[in-house]
TIMIRO-629181 format. One record per residue (C-alpha): residue number from 1; residue in one letter; x, y, z. Coordinates in Angstrom, 1 decimal. Each point is the difference from the previous one (the first is absolute). Layout:
! TIMIRO-629181
+-----+----+--------+--------+--------+
!   i ! aa !      X !      Y !      Z !
+-----+----+--------+--------+--------+
! NUM !  a !      X !      Y !      Z !
...
+-----+----+--------+--------+--------+
This chain:
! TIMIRO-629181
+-----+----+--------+--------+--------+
!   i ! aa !      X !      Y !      Z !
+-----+----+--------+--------+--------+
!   1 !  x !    0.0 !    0.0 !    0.0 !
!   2 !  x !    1.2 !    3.5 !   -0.5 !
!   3 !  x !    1.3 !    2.7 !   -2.5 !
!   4 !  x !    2.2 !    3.0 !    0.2 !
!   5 !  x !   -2.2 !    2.8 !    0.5 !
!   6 !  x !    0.4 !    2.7 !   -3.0 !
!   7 !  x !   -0.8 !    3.5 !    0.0 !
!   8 !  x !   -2.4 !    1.5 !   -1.6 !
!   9 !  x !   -1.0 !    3.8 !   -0.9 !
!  10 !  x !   -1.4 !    1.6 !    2.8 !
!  11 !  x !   -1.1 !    3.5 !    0.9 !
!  12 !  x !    1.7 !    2.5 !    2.8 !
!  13 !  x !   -1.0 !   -0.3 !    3.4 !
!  14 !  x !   -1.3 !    2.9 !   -0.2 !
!  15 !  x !   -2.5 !   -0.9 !   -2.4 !
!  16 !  x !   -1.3 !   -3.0 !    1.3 !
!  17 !  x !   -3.0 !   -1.4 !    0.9 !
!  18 !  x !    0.1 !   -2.8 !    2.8 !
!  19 !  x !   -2.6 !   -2.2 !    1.2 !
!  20 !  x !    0.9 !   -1.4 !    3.6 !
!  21 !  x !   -1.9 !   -3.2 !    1.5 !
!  22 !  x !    0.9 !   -1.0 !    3.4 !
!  23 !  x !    0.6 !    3.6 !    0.5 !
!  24 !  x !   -0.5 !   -0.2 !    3.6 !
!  25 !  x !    2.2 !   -2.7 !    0.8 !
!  26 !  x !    4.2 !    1.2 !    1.0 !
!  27 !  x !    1.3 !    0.2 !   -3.7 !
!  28 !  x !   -3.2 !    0.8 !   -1.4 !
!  29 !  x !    0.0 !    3.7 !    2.3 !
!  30 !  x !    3.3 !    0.5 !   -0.4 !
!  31 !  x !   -0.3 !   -0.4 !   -3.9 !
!  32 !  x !   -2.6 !    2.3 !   -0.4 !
!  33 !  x !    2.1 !    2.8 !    1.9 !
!  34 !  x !    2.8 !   -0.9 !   -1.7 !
!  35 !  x !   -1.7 !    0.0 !   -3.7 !
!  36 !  x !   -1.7 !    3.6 !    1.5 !
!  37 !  x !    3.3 !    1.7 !    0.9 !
!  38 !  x !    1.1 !   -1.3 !   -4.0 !
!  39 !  x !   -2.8 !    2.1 !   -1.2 !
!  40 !  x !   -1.9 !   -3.1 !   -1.1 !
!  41 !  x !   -3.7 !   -0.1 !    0.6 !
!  42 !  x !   -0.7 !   -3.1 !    2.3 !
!  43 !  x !   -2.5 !   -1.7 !    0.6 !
!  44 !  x !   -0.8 !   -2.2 !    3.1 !
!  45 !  x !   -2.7 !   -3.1 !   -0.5 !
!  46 !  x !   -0.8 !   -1.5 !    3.7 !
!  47 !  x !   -2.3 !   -2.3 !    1.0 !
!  48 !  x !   -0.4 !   -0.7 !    3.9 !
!  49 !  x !    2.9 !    2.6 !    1.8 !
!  50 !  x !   -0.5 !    3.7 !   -1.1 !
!  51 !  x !    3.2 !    1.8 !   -1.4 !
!  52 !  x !    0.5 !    3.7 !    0.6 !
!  53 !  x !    0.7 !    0.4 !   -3.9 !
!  54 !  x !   -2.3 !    2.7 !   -1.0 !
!  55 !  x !   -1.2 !   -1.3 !   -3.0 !
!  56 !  x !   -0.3 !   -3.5 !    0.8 !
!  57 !  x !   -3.3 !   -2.2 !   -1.0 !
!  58 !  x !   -0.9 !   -3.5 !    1.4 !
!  59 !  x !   -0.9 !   -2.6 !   -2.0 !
!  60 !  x !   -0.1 !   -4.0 !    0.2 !
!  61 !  x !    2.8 !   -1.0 !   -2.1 !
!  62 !  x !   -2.1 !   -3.8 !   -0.2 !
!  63 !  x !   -2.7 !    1.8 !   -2.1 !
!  64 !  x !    0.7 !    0.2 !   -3.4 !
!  65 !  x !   -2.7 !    3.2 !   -0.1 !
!  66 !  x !    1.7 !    1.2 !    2.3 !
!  67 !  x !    3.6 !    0.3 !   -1.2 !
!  68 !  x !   -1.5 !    1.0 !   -3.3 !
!  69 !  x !   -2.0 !    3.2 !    1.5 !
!  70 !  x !    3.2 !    0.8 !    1.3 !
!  71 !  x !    2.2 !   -0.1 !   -2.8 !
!  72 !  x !   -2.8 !    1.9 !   -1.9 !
!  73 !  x !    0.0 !    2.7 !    2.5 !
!  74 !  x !    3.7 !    0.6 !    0.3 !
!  75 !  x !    1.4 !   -1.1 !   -3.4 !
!  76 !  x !    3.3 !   -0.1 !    1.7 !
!  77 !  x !    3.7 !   -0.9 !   -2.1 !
!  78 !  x !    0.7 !   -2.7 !    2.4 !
!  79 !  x !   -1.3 !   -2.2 !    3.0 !
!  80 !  x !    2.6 !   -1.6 !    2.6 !
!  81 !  x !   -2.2 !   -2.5 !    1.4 !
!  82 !  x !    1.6 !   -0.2 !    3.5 !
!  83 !  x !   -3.9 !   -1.3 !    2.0 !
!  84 !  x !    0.7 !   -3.2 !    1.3 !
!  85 !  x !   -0.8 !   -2.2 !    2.9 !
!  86 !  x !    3.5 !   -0.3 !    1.5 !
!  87 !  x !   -0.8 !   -2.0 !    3.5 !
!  88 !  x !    1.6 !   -2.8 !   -0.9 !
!  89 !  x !   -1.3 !   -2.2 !    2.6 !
!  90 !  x !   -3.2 !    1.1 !   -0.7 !
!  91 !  x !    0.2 !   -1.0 !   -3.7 !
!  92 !  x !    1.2 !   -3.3 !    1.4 !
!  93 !  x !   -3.3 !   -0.4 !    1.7 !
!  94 !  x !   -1.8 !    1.4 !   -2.7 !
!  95 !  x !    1.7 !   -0.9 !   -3.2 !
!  96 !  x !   -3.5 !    0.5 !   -2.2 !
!  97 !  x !   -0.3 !    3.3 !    0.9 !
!  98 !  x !    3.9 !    0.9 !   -0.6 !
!  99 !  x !   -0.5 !   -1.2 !   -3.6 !
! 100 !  x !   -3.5 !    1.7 !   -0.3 !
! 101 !  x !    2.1 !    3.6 !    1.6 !
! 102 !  x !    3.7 !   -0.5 !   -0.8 !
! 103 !  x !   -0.4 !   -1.8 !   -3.6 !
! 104 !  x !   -3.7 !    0.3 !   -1.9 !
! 105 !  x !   -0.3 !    3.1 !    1.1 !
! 106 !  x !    3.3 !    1.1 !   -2.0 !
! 107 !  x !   -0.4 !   -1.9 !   -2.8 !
! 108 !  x !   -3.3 !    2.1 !   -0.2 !
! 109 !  x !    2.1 !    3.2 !    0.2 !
! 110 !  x !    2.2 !   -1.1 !   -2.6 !
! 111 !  x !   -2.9 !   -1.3 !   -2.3 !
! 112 !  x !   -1.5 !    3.6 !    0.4 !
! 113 !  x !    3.4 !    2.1 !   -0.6 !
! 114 !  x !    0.2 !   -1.7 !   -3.4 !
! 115 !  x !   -3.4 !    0.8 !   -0.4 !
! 116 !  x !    0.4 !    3.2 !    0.7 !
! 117 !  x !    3.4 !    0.8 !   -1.3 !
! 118 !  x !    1.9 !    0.1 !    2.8 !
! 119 !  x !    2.9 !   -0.7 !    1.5 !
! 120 !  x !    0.1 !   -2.4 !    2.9 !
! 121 !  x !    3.0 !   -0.5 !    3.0 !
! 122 !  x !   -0.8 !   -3.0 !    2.3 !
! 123 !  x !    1.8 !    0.2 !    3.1 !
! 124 !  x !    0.6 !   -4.2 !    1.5 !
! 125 !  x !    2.2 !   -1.3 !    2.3 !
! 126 !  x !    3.5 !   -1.9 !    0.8 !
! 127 !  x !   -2.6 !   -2.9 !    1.4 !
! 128 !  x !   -0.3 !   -1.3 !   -3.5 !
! 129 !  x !    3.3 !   -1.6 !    0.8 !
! 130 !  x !    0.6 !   -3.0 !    2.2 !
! 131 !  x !    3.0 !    1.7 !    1.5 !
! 132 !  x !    2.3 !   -2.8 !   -0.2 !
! 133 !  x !    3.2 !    2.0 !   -1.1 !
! 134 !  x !   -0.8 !    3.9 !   -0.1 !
! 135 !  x !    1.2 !    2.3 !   -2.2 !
! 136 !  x !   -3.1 !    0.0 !   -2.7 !
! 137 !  x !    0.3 !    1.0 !   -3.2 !
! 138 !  x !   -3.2 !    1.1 !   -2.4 !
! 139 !  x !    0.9 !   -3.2 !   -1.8 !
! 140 !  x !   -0.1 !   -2.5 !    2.7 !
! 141 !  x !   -2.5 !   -2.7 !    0.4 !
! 142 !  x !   -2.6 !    0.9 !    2.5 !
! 143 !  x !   -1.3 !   -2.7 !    2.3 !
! 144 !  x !   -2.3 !    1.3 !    2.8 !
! 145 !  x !   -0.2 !   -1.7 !    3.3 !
! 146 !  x !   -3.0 !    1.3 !    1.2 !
! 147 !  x !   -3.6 !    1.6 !   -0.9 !
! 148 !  x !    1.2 !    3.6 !   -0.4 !
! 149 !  x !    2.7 !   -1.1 !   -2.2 !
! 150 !  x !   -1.7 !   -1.8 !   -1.8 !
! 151 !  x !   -3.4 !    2.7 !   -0.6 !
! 152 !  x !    2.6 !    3.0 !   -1.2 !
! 153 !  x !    1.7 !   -2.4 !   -2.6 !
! 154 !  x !   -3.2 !   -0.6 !   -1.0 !
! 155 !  x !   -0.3 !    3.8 !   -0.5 !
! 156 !  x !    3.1 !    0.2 !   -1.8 !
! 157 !  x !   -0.8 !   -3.3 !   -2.3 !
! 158 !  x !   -3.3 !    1.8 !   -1.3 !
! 159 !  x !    1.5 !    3.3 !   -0.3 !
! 160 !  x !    2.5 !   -1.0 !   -2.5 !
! 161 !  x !   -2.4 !   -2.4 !   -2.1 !
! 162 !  x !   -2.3 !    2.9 !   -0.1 !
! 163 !  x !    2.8 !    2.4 !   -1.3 !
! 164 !  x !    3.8 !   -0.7 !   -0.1 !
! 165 !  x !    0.2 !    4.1 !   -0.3 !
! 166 !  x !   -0.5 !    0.5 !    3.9 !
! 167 !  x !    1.9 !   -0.1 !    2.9 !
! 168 !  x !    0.4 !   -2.4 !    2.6 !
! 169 !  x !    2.2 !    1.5 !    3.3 !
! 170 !  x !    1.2 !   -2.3 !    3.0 !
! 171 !  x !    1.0 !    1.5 !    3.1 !
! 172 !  x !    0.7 !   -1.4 !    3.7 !
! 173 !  x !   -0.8 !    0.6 !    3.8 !
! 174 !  x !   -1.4 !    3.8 !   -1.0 !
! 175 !  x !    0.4 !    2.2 !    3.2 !
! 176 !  x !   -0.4 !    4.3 !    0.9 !
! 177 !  x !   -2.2 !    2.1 !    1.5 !
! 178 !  x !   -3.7 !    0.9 !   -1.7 !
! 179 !  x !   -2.4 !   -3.0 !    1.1 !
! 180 !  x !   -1.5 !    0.2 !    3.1 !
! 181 !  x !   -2.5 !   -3.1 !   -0.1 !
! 182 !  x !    3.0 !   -2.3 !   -0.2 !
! 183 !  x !    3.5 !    0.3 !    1.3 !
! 184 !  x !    2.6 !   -1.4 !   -2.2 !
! 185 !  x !    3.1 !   -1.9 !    1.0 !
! 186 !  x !    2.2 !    3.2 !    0.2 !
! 187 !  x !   -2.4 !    2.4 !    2.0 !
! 188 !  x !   -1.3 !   -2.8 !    2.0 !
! 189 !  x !    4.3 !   -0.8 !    1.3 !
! 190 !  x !    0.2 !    4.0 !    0.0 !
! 191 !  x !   -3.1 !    0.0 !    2.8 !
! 192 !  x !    0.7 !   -2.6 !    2.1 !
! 193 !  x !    3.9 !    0.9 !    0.8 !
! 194 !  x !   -1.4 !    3.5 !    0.3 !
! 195 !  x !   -1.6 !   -1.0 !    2.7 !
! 196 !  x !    2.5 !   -1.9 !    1.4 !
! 197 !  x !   -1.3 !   -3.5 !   -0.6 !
! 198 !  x !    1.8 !   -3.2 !   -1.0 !
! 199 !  x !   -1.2 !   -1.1 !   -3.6 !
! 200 !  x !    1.0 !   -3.6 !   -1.6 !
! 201 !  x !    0.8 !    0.3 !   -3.7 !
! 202 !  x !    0.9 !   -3.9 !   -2.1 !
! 203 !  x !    3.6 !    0.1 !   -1.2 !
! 204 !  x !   -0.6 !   -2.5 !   -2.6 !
! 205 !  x !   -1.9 !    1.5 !   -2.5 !
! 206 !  x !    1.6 !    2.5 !   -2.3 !
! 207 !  x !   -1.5 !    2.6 !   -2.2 !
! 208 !  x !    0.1 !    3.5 !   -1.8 !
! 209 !  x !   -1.2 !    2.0 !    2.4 !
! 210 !  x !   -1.5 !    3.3 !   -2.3 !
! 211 !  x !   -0.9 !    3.7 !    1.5 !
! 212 !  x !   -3.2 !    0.7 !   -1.1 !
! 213 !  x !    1.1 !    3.7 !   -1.6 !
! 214 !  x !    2.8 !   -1.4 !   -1.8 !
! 215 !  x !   -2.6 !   -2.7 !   -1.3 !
! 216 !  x !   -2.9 !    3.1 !   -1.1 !
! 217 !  x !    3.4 !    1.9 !   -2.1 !
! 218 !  x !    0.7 !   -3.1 !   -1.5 !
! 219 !  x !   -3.5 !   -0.8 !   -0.8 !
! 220 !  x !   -0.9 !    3.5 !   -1.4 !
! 221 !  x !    3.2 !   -0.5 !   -2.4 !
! 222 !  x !   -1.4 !   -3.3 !   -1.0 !
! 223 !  x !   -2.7 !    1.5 !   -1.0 !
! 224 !  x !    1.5 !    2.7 !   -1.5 !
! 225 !  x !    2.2 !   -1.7 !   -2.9 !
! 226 !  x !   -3.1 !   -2.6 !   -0.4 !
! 227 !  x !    2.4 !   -2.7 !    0.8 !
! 228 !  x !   -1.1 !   -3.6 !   -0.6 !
! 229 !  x !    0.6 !   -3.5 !    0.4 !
! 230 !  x !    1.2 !   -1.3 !    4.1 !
! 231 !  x !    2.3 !    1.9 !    1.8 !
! 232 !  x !    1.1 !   -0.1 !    3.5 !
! 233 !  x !   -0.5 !    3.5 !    2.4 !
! 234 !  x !    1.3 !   -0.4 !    3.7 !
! 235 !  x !    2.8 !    0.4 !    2.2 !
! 236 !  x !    3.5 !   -0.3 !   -1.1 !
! 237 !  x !    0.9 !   -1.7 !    3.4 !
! 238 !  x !   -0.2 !   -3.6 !    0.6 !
! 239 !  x !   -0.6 !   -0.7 !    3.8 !
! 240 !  x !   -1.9 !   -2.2 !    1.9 !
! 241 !  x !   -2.7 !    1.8 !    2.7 !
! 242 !  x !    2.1 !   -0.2 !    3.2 !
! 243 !  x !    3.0 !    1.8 !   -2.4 !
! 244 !  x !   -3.4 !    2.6 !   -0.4 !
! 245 !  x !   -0.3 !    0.5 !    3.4 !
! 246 !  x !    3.0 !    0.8 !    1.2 !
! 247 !  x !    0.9 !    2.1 !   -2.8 !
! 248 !  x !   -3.3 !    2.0 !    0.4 !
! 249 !  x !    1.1 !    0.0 !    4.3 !
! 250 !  x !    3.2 !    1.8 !   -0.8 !
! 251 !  x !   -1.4 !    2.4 !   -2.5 !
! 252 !  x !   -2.3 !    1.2 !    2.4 !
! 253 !  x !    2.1 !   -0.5 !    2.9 !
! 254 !  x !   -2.4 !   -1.9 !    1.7 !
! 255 !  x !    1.3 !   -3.2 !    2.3 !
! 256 !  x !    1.1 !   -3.0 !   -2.4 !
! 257 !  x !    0.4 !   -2.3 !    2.9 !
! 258 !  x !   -3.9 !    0.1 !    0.0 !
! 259 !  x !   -0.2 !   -1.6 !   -3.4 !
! 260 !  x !    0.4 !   -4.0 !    0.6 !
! 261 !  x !    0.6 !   -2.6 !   -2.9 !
! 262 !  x !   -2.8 !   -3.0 !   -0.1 !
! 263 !  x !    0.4 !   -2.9 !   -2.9 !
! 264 !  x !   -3.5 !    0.4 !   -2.2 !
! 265 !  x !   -1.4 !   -3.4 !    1.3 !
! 266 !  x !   -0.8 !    1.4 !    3.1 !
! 267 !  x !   -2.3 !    2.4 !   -1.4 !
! 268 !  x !   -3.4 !   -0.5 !    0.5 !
! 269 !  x !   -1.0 !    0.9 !   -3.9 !
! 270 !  x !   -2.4 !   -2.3 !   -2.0 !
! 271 !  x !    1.8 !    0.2 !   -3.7 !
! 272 !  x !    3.2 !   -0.8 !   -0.7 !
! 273 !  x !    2.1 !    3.0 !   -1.2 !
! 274 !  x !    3.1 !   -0.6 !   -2.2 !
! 275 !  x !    3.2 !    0.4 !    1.7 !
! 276 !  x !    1.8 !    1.7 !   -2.3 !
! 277 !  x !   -2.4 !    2.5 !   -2.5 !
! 278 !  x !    3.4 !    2.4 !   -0.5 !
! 279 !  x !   -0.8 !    1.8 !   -3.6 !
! 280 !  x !    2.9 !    0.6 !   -2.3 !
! 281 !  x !   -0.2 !    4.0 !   -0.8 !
! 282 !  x !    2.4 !    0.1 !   -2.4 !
! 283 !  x !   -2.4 !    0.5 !   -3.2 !
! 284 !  x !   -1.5 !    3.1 !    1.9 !
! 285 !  x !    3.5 !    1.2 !    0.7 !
! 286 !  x !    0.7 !    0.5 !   -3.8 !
! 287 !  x !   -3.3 !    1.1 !   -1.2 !
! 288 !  x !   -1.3 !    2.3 !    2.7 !
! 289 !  x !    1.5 !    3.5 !    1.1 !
! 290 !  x !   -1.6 !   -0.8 !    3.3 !
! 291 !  x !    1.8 !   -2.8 !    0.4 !
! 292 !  x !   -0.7 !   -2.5 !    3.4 !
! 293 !  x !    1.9 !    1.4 !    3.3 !
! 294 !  x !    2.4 !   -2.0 !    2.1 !
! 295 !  x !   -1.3 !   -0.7 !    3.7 !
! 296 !  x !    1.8 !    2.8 !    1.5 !
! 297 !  x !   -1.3 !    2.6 !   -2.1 !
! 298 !  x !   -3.1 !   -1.1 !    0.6 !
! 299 !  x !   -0.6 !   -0.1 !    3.3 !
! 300 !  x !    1.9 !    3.0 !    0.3 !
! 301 !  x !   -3.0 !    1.7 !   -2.2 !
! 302 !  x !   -2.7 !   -2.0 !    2.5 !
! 303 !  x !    1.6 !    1.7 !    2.6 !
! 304 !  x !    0.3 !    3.8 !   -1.3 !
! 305 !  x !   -4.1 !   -1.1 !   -1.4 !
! 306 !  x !   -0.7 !   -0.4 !    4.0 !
! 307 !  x !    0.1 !    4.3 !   -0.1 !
! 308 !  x !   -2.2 !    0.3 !   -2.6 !
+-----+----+--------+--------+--------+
């Protein structure tokens, strides 16, 4: 599975129209500022959390009506399709409605943008892979080990049968400020050593940890340049989450003794998670002018966003 992703002819930020689902969610809020700031009009589609993006409309992205209202209100350049249900234990208990949310309901999408003439970025996962070796290329075999995996390959399978011109982005562990309904790995480590209490993070299960406003830039220039095809946007670090941790301790210098290393069968979670989802970045490094961030610089921005 797989192909380069090429670049096509896009407009300016400036001039461009985004459509936003899952605009309420941590990358999907922090997209819509960031696309704002660009001089972009953005658009924010939510369904069950509200966003504070002033022009935002909610909308069912499992109703075909719905999703077509939409697209004929807006007429936007290009939808980044970033809605998903992301619980991944809760997909494990409910794997029919993870396909319904995190797969039908994007091939939908897709279907509609080629109806419509549209250009279409699906944002998936590094839990396509099996996480047997790391280091994930766009090219690599996918081979989910459980039901999340498994729904947002889906997505990406009917994405590119319905049109080979779109994009398909993988990132991993997302983290930042911007969501308040659910903390994220990064804020959630920042809030308990804040307060002084001892938190267990596994230190066998690597990944590319990604800031979500590094994500939104890159996304925005994705969208941008029209590129299409698979292509991986996430951290330029490989670490496992206990590595997290303590980098995040001493960038905030908060107490690292507090963070404690656990082995991931201990954990109480239902699905299995892949113990190695580490993306290889180095496509994105060549082809983007926001390129992916080393650890350090990002953490440092997570820090500095604290003020904001």
């Amino acid at each position: 599975m797989g192909r380069s992703c090429h670049q096509r002819r896009g407009k300016k930020s400036g001039n461009l129209k985004l459509l936003i689902t899952g605009a309420s969610g941590l990358v999907g809020a922090r997209l819509t500022e960031v696309a704002s700031r660009a001089g972009c009009e953005a658009i924010g589609i939510y369904n069950q959390h509200q966003t504070g993006c002033p022009n935002a409309l909610k909308a069912d992205i499992q109703k075909k009506e719905d999703i077509r209202e939409i697209l004929r209100k807006t007429s936007p350049d290009v939808i980044i399709h970033l809605a998903a249900m992301t619980d991944v234990d809760l997909c494990e208990r409910q794997p029919g409605l993870a396909n319904s949310v995190n797969a039908n309901a994007t091939g939908l999408l897709a279907q509609e943008c080629v109806n419509a003439g549209r250009h279409f970025v699906y944002v998936s996962t590094d839990y396509v892979f099996d996480g047997l070796r790391g280091n994930y290329r766009e090219t690599d075999q996918p081979n989910p080990v459980n039901a999340y995996g498994r729904s947002k390959l889906r997505g990406e399978e009917l994405t590119m049968t319905i049109s080979s011109e779109f994009c398909i982005v993988r990132t991993s562990v997302v983290y930042g400020w911007g969501r308040s309904s659910r903390q994220n790995f990064g804020s959630w480590a920042y809030s308990e050593l804040k307060a002084s209490r001892p938190v267990k993070v596994v230190e066998d299960q690597y990944c590319s940890p990604t800031l979500n406003s590094q994500l939104a830039r890159m996304l925005l220039e994705v969208a941008r340049d029209r590129l299409a095809g698979r292509i991986h946007l996430a951290g330029a670090s490989r670490l496992n989450r206990l590595e997290f941790a303590r980098k995040l301790a001493n960038e905030f210098n908060l107490d690292v003794k507090l963070v404690t290393p656990v082995k991931s069968d201990s954990s109480t979670w239902i699905a299995k998670r892949p113990s190695d989802s580490s993306l290889n970045v180095e496509k994105a490094q060549k082809l983007l002018s926001n390129k992916p961030i080393d650890i350090t610089s990002a953490l440092h921005e997570f820090a500095l966003e604290t003020q904001i």
